[in-house]
C-alpha positions as CSV (number, residue, x, y, z in Angstrom):
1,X,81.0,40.0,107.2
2,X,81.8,39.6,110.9
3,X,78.5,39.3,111.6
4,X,77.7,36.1,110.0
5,X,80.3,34.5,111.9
6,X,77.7,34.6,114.8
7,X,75.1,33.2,112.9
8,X,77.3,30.5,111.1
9,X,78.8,29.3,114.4
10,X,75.9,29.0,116.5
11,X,74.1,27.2,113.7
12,X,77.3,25.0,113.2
13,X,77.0,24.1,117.6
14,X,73.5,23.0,116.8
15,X,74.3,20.7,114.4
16,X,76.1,18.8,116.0
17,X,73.5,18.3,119.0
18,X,71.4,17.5,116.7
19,X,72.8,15.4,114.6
20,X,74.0,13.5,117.6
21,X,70.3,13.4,119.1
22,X,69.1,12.1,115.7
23,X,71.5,9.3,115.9
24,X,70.2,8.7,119.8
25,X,66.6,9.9,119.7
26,X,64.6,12.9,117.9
27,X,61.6,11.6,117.2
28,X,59.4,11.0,114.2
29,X,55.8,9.3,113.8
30,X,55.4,7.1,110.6
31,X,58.3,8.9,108.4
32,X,60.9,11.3,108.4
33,X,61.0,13.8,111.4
34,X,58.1,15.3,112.5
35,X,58.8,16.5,116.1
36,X,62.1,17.8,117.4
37,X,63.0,15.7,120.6
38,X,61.7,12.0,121.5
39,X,63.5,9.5,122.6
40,X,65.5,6.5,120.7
41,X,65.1,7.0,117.0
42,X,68.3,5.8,115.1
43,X,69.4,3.7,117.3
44,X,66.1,2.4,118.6
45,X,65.4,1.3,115.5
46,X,68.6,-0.2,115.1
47,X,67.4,-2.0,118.1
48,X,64.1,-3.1,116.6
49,X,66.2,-4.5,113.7
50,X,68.5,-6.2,116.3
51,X,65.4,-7.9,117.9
52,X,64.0,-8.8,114.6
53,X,67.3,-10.7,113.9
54,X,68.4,-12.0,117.3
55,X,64.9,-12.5,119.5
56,X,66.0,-12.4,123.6
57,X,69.9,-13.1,122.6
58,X,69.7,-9.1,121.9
59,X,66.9,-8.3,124.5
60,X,68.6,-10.1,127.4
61,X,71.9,-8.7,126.6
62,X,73.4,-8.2,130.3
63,X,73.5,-4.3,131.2
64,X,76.6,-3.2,133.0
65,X,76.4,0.6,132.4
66,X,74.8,2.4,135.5
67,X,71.5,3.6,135.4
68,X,72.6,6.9,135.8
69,X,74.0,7.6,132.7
70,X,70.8,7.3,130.7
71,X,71.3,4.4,128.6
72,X,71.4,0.4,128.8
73,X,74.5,-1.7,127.1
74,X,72.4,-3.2,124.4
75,X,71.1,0.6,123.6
76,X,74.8,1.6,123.7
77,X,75.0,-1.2,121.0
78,X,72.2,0.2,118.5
79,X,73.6,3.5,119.0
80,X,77.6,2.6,118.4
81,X,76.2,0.0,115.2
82,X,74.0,3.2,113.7
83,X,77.0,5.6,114.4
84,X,79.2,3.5,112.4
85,X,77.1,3.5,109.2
86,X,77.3,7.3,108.5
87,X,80.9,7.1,108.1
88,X,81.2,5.9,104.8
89,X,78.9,9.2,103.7
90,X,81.3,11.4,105.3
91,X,83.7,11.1,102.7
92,X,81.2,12.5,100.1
93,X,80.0,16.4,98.9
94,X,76.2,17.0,98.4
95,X,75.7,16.7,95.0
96,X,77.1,13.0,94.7
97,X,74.6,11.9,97.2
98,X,71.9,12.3,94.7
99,X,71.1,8.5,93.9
100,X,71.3,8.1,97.9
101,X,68.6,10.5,98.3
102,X,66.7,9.0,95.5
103,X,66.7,5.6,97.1
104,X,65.6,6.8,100.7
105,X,62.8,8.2,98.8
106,X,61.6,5.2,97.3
107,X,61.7,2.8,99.9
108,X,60.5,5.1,102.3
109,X,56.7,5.1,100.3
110,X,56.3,1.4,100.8
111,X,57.8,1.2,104.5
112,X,55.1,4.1,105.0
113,X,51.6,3.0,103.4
114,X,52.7,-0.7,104.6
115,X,52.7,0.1,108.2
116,X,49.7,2.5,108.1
117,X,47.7,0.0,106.0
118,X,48.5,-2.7,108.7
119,X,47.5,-0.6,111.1
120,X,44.0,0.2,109.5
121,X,43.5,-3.3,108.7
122,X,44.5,-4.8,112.4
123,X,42.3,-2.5,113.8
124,X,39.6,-1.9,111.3
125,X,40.0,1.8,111.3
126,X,38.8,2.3,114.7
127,X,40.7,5.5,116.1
128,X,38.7,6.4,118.8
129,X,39.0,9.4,120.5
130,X,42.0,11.7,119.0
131,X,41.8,14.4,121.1
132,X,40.8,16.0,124.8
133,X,39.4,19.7,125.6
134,X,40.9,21.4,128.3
135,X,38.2,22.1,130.7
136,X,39.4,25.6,131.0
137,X,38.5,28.5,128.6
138,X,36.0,28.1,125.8
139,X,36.8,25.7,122.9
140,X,37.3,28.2,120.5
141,X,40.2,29.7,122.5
142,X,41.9,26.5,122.9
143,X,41.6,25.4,119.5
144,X,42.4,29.2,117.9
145,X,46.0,28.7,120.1
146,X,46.3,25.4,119.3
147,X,46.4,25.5,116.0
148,X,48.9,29.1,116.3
149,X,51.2,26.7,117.9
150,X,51.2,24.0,116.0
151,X,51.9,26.3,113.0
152,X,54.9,27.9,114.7
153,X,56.3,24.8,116.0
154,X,55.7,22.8,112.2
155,X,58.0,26.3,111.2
156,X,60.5,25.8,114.0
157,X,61.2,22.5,113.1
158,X,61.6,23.5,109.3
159,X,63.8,26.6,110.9
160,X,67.1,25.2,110.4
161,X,66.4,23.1,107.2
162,X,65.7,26.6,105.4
163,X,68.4,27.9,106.7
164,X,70.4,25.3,105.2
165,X,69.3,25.5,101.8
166,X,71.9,27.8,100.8
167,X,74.3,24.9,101.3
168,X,71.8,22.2,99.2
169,X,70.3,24.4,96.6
170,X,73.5,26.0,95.2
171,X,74.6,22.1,94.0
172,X,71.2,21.7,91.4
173,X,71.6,21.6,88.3
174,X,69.0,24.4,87.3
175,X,68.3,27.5,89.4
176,X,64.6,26.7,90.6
177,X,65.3,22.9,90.7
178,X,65.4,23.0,94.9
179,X,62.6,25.9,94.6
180,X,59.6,24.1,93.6
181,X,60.4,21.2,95.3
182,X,60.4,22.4,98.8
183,X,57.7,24.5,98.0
184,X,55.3,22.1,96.8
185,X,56.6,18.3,97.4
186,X,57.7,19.1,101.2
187,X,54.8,20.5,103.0
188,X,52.9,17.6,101.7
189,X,55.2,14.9,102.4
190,X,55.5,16.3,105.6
191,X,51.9,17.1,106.1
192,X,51.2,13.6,104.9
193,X,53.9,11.8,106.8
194,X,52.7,13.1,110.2
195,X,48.9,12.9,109.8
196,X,49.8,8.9,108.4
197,X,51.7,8.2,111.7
198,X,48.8,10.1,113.7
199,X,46.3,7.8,112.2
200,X,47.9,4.4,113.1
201,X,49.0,4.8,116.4
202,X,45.8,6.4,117.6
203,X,44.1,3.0,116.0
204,X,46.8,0.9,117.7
205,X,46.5,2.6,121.1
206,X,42.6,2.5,120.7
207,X,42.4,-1.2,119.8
208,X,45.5,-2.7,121.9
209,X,45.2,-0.4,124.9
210,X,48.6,1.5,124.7
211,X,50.3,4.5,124.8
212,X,52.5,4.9,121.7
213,X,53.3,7.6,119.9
214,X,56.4,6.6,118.1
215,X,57.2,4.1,115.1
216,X,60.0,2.4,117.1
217,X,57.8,1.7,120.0
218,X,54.9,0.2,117.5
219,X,57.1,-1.7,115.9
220,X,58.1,-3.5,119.4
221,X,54.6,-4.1,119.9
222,X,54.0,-6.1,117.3
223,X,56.5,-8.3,117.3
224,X,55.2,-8.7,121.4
225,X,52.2,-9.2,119.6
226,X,52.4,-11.5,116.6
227,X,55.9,-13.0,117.1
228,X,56.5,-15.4,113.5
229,X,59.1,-15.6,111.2
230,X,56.7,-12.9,109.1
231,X,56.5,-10.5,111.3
232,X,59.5,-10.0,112.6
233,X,61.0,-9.9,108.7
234,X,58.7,-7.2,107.9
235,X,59.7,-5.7,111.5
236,X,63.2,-5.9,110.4
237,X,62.8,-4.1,107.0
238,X,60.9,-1.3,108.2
239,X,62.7,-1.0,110.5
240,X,66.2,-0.4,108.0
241,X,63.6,1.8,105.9
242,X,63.0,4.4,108.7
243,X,66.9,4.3,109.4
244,X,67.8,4.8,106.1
245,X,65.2,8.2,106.4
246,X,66.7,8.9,109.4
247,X,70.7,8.6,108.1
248,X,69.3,10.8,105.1
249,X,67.7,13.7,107.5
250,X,70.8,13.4,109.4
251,X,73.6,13.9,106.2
252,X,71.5,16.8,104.7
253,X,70.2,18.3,108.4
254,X,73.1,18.1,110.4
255,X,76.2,16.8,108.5
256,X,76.2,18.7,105.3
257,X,75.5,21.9,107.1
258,X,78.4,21.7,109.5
259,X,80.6,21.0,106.9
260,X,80.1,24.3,104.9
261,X,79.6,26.1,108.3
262,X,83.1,24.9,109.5
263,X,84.6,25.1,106.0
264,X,83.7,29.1,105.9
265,X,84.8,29.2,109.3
266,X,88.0,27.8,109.2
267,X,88.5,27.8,105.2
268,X,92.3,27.1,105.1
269,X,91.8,24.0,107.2
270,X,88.6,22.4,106.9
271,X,86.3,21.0,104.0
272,X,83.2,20.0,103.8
273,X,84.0,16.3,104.0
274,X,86.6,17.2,107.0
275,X,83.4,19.0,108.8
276,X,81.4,15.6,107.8
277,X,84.1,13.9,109.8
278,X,84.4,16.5,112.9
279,X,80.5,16.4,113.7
280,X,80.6,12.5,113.1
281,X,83.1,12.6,116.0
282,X,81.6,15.0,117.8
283,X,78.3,13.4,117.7
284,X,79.7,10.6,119.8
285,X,81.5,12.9,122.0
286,X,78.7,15.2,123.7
287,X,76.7,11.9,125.1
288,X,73.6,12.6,123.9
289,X,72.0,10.5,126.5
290,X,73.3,12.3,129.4
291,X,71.4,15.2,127.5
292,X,68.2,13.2,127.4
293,X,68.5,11.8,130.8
294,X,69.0,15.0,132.6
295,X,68.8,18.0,130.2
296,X,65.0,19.1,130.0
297,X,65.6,22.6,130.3
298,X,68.2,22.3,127.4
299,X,65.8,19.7,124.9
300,X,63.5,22.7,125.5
301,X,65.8,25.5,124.5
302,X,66.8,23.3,121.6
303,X,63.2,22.7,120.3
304,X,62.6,26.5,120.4
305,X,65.6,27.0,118.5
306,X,63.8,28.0,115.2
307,X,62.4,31.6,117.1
308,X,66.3,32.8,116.4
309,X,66.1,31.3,112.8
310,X,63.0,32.7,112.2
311,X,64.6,36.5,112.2
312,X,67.4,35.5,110.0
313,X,65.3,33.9,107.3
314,X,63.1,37.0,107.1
315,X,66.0,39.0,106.1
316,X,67.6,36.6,103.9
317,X,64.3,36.1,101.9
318,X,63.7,40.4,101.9
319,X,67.3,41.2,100.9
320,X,67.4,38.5,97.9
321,X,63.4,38.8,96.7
322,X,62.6,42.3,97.3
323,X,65.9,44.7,97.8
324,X,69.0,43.2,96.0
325,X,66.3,41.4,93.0
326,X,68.0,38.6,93.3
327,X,71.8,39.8,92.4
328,X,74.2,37.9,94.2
329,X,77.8,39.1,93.4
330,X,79.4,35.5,94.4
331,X,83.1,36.6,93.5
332,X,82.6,39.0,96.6
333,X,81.1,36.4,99.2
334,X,84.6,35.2,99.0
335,X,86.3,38.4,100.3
336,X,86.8,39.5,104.0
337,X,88.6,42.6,103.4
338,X,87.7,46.1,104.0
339,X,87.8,46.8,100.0
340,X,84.5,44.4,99.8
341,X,82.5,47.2,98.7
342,X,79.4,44.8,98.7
343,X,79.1,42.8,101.8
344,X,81.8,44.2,104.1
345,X,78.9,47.4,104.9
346,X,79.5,49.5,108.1
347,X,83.3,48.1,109.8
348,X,82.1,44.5,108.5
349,X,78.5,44.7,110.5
350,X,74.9,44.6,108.5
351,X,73.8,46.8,111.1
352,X,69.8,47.1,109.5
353,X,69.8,43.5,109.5
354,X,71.2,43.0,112.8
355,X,68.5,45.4,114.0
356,X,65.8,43.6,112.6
357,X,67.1,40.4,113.8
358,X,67.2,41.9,117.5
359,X,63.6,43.6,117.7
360,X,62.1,40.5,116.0
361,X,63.4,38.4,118.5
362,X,63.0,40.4,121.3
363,X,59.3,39.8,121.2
364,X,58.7,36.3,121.6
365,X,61.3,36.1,123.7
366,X,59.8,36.2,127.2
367,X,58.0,33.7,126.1
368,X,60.9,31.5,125.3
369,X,62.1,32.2,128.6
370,X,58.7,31.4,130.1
371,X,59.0,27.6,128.5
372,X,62.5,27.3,130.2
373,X,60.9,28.0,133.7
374,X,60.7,31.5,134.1
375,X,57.5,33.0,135.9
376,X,56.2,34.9,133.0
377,X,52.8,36.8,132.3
378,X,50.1,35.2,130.1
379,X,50.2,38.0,127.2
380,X,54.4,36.9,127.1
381,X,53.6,33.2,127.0
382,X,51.1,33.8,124.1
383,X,53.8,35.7,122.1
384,X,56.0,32.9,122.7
385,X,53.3,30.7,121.0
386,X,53.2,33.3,118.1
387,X,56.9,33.0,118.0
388,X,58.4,31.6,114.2
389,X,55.5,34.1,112.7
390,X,55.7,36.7,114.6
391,X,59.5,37.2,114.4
392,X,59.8,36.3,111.0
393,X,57.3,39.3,110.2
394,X,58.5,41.8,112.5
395,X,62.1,41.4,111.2
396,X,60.7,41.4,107.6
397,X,59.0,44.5,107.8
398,X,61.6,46.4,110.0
399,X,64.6,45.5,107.8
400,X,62.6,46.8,104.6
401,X,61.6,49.7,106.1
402,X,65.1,50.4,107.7
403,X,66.7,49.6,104.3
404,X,64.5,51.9,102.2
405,X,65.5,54.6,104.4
406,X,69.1,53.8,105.3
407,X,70.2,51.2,102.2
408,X,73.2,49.1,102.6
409,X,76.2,49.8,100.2
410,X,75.7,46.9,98.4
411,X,71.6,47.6,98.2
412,X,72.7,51.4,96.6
413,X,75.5,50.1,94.4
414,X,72.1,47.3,92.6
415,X,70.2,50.3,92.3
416,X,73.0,52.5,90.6
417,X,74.0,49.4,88.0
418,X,70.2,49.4,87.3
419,X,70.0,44.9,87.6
420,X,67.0,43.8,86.7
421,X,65.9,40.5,88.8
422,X,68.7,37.7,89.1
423,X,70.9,39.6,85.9
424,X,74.1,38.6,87.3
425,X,73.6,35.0,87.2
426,X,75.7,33.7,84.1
427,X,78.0,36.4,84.8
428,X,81.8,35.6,84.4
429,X,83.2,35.0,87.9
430,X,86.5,36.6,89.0
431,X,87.8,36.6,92.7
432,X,88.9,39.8,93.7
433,X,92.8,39.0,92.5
434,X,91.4,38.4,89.0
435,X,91.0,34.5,89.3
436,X,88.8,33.3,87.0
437,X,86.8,30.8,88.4
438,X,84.6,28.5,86.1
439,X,82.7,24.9,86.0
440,X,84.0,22.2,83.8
441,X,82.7,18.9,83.8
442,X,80.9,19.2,87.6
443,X,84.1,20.4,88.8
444,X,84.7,23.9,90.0
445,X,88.2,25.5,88.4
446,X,90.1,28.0,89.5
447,X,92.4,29.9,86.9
448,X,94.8,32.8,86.7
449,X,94.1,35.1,84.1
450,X,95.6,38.1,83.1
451,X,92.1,39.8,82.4
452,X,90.6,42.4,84.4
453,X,89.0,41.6,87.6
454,X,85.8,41.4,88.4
455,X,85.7,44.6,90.3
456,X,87.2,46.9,87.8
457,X,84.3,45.5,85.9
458,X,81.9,46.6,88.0
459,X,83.1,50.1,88.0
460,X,83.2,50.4,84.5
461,X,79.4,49.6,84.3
462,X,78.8,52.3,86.3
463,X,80.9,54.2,84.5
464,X,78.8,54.0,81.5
């Protein structure tokens, strides 16, 4: 119990840099997020948009915020008018932000192909060269570790989306409805996404002699380029495409997860749409381009964030698949006290998982240090590189073995009731003061009854 509170909060803090750096910057190529921290992305495109509209009268806008803060009055503008739109979304829970999703979806597919099509057809497909060899080492070296980290940093940016799934998943209508869609429809949309965005700049840079790497950035060069009436329309709706992905990675990233995080946090003040609210706040508050400006060091430790996920995944997906068979007793997530016999364990602490989670992240770690600064050896720095994998496995492996020999209470008390996989779903749900809680009409119900609680249940199963 008390030790998801460290997990909770510190997930909860990085939401809310995050969703503020989404509003400022992190970046993307030709569709939703594909890399962790760039520069300008909400608000850069609400600056593209702005340009579309207003030519120089938004270009020229006179800057009167010092150059040390990081950021120029008319970026301050596209930042403040992207801010603004999220707060009408605060107000809602996940599962009536379906159609919203639905719609960012569609127009997302036409924003996409249009650009990359443009892009193929400007330049006639000429990409030119897409890649450089280091000099030193042979090829197969560099390539074999290039490809290790791409893996793990693809993973790491996923990290904290699959941690948040608990807080998605549990509004679908069916039990597997958010299984086979992540597993199937994201890594290709993602896969796709980024190798689409890949393709067209590399043309663009090729053919027009640039350096972009970013959709905000191309989008600027071609209104420099072809500046009409045209262009600068279809400039402007992209641009509101890619901000509508953005404002949808943000809500189910960033905002959706602080909500729950803060609601189990602080339960008796704070609901999800409260939390929506806080980190909208919040967002504003931190600066996030004073971060950018002069926070290298902290970008860094934020894009290796997913190496501390990557532990706590593993023994979420080997506790649920493998140990417990998929038995969640829900009426007992809900309890803190010490008569919790199935999540309060040893004085409130999972201490196999939090085990697990410390030797699988004490092995990459050096090498997380190393890409803060630190003067570490070459074998650490090639751990780092293994990082998501490595301590996803090694806390995966440890916290089976550890709980095959040393079971949780809750792990002995599935084995003793004999639950075959996922049997308690459909169960009647009582809290632990016999309050029946039930789902009428998409609304969640709480009633007295004078039945017997869900516990005494339990123990007359194993009774029998």
């Amino acid at each position: 119990m008390w030790g998801s509170y460290y997990y909770v909060g510190a997930r909860a803090f990085l939401a809310v840099i995050w969703y503020s750096l989404q509003c400022k910057d992190s970046g993307c190529h030709l569709a939703p997020i594909t890399d962790i921290v760039a520069v300008y992305q909400g608000g850069a495109l609400m600056g593209n948009a702005l340009q579309a509209i207003f030519g120089h009268n938004y270009t020229d806008i006179p800057n009167h915020i010092p150059l040390s803060v990081g950021i120029t009055s008319a970026g301050m503008l596209s930042f403040f008018l992207f801010w603004c739109v999220h707060f009408p979304f605060c107000a809602f829970r996940p599962y009536q932000l379906r159609k919203f999703f639905w719609f960012k979806a569609s127009i997302m597919l036409p924003a996409t192909w249009g650009l990359f099509i443009f892009c193929m057809a400007n330049t006639k497909g000429n990409l030119g060269p897409l890649h450089k060899l280091n000099s030193n080492g042979s090829s197969s070296s560099i390539w074999g570790w290039f490809f290790v980290y791409a893996i793990n940093s693809g993973m790491g940016n996923t990290a904290s989306l699959i941690t948040n799934q608990p807080d998605i998943a549990r509004w679908s209508k069916t039990k597997s409805g958010a299984m086979y869609t992540n597993l199937i429809v994201n890594p290709l949309a993602i896969t796709l996404s980024a190798s689409l965005g890949i393709l067209s700049t590399a043309a663009i840079n090729n053919s027009w002699g640039l350096q972009l790497w970013n959709q905000w950035d191309l989008l600027s060069a071609i209104m420099d380029r072809y500046w009409s009436a045209g262009t600068r329309t279809a400039v402007f709706l992209c641009a509101c495409c890619w901000m509508v992905s953005i404002l949808g990675t943000n809500i189910a990233a960033n905002m959706i997860p602080f909500g729950a995080d803060s609601s189990m946090l602080f339960p008796r003040y704070i609901t999800i749409p409260r939390g929506q609210y806080i980190v909208e706040f919040l967002g504003f508050a931190i600066c996030p381009w004073k971060i950018l400006k002069s926070a290298d060091t902290f970008t860094t430790f934020l894009s290796g964030y997913g190496l501390f996920m990557a532990s706590v995944v593993a023994i979420m997906v080997c506790d649920y698949w493998l140990l417990t068979r998929g038995n969640v007793f829900i009426g007992h997530c809900y309890d803190g006290s010490k008569n919790n016999r199935h999540y309060y364990y040893d004085w409130g602490w999972n201490l196999q998982a939090l085990l697990a989670y410390l030797v699988g992240v004490s092995l990459p770690f050096p090498g997380f240090v190393g890409s803060l600064g630190a003067n570490v050896s070459s074998a650490a720095t090639d751990l780092g590189h293994l990082g998501w994998m490595l301590s996803f496995t090694v806390s995966f492996v440890i916290y089976w073995v550890l709980c095959k020999i040393w079971p949780t209470q809750n792990q002995k008390m599935v084995k003793e009731m004999e639950l075959g996989w996922e049997q308690m779903e459909g169960e009647v749900l009582y809290a632990e003061d016999g309050t029946l809680i039930r789902e009428t009409g998409g609304a969640v119900i709480a009633e007295h009854e004078t039945k017997q609680p869900y516990a005494r249940e339990e123990e007359d199963e194993l009774k029998v």
